[in-house]
C-alpha positions as CSV (number, residue, x, y, z in Angstrom):
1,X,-7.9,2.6,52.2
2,X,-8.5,-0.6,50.4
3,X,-11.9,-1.5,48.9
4,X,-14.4,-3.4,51.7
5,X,-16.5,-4.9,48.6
6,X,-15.9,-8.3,47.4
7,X,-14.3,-9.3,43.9
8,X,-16.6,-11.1,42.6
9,X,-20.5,-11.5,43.6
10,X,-21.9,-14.5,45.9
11,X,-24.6,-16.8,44.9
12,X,-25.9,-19.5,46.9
13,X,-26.4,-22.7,45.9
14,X,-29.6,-23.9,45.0
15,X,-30.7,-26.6,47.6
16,X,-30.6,-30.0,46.6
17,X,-33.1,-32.1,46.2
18,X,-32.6,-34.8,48.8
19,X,-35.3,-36.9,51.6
20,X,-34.9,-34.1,53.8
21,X,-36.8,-32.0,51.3
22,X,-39.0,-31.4,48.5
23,X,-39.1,-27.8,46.2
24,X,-41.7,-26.5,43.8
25,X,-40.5,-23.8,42.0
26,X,-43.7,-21.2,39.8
27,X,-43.8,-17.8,38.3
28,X,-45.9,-15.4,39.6
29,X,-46.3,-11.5,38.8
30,X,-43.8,-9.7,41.0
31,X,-46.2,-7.8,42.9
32,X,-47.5,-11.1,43.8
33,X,-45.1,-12.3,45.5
34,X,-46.0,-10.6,49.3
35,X,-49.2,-11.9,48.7
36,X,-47.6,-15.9,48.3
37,X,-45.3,-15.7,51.2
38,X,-48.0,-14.7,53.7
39,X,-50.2,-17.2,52.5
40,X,-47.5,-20.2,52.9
41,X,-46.6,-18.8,56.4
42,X,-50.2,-18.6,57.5
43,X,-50.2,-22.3,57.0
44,X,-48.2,-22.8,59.8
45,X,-44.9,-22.5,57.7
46,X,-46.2,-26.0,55.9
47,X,-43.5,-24.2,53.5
48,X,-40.8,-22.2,53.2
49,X,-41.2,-19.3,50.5
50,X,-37.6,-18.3,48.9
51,X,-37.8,-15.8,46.3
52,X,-35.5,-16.5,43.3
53,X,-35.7,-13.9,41.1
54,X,-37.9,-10.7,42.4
55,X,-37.6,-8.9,39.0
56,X,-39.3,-11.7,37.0
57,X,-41.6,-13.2,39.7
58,X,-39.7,-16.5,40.1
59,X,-40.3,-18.4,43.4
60,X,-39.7,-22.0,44.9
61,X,-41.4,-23.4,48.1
62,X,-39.4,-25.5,50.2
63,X,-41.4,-28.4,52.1
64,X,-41.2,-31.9,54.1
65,X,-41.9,-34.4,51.8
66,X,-44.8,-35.6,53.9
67,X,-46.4,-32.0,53.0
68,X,-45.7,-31.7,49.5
69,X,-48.4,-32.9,47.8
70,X,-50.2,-30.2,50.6
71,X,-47.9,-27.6,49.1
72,X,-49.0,-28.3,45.4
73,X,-52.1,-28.3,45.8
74,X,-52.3,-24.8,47.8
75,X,-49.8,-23.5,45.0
76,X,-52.2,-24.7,42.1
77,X,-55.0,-23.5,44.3
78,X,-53.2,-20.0,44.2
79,X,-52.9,-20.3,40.2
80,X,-56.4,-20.6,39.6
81,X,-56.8,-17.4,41.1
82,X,-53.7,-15.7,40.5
83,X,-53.5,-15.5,36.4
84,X,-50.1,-14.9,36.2
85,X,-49.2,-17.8,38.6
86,X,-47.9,-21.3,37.2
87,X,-46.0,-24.4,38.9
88,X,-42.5,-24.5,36.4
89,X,-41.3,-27.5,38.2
90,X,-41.6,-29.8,41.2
């Protein structure tokens, strides 16, 4: 029987950063990261959470650019009350 699991793992791209989109990508504590993704969806999906790395709390927050500067702030807004949380790029 031969073996249904692939060769070699499969990664995604990261998306690029084009007009059609803007990312901030921040640290947070793992057990935070529920938390941020029901927070950006309750904003209407203004974003949309994508968890990078669970294990070390990395996420990015994919947005219009006509919302990003909305997106920011509600991330840095989520720092000051979240110790562990801080914007790495974007």
């Amino acid at each position: 029987m031969p073996d249904d699991k692939p060769s070699q793992r499969i990664c995604f791209p990261a998306p690029s950063q084009d007009e059609g989109r803007r990312r901030i990508i921040f640290r947070l504590n793992p057990e935070d990261i529920a938390y941020v993704v029901m927070i950006l969806e309750a904003y209407d999906y203004i974003a949309i959470p994508r968890t990078i790395d669970q294990v070390n709390g990395i996420m990015e927050a994919l947005c219009a650019p006509d919302y990003y500067e909305e997106v920011r702030s509600l991330v840095a807004a989520l720092a000051e009350d979240s110790p562990g949380l801080a914007i790495i790029a974007g």
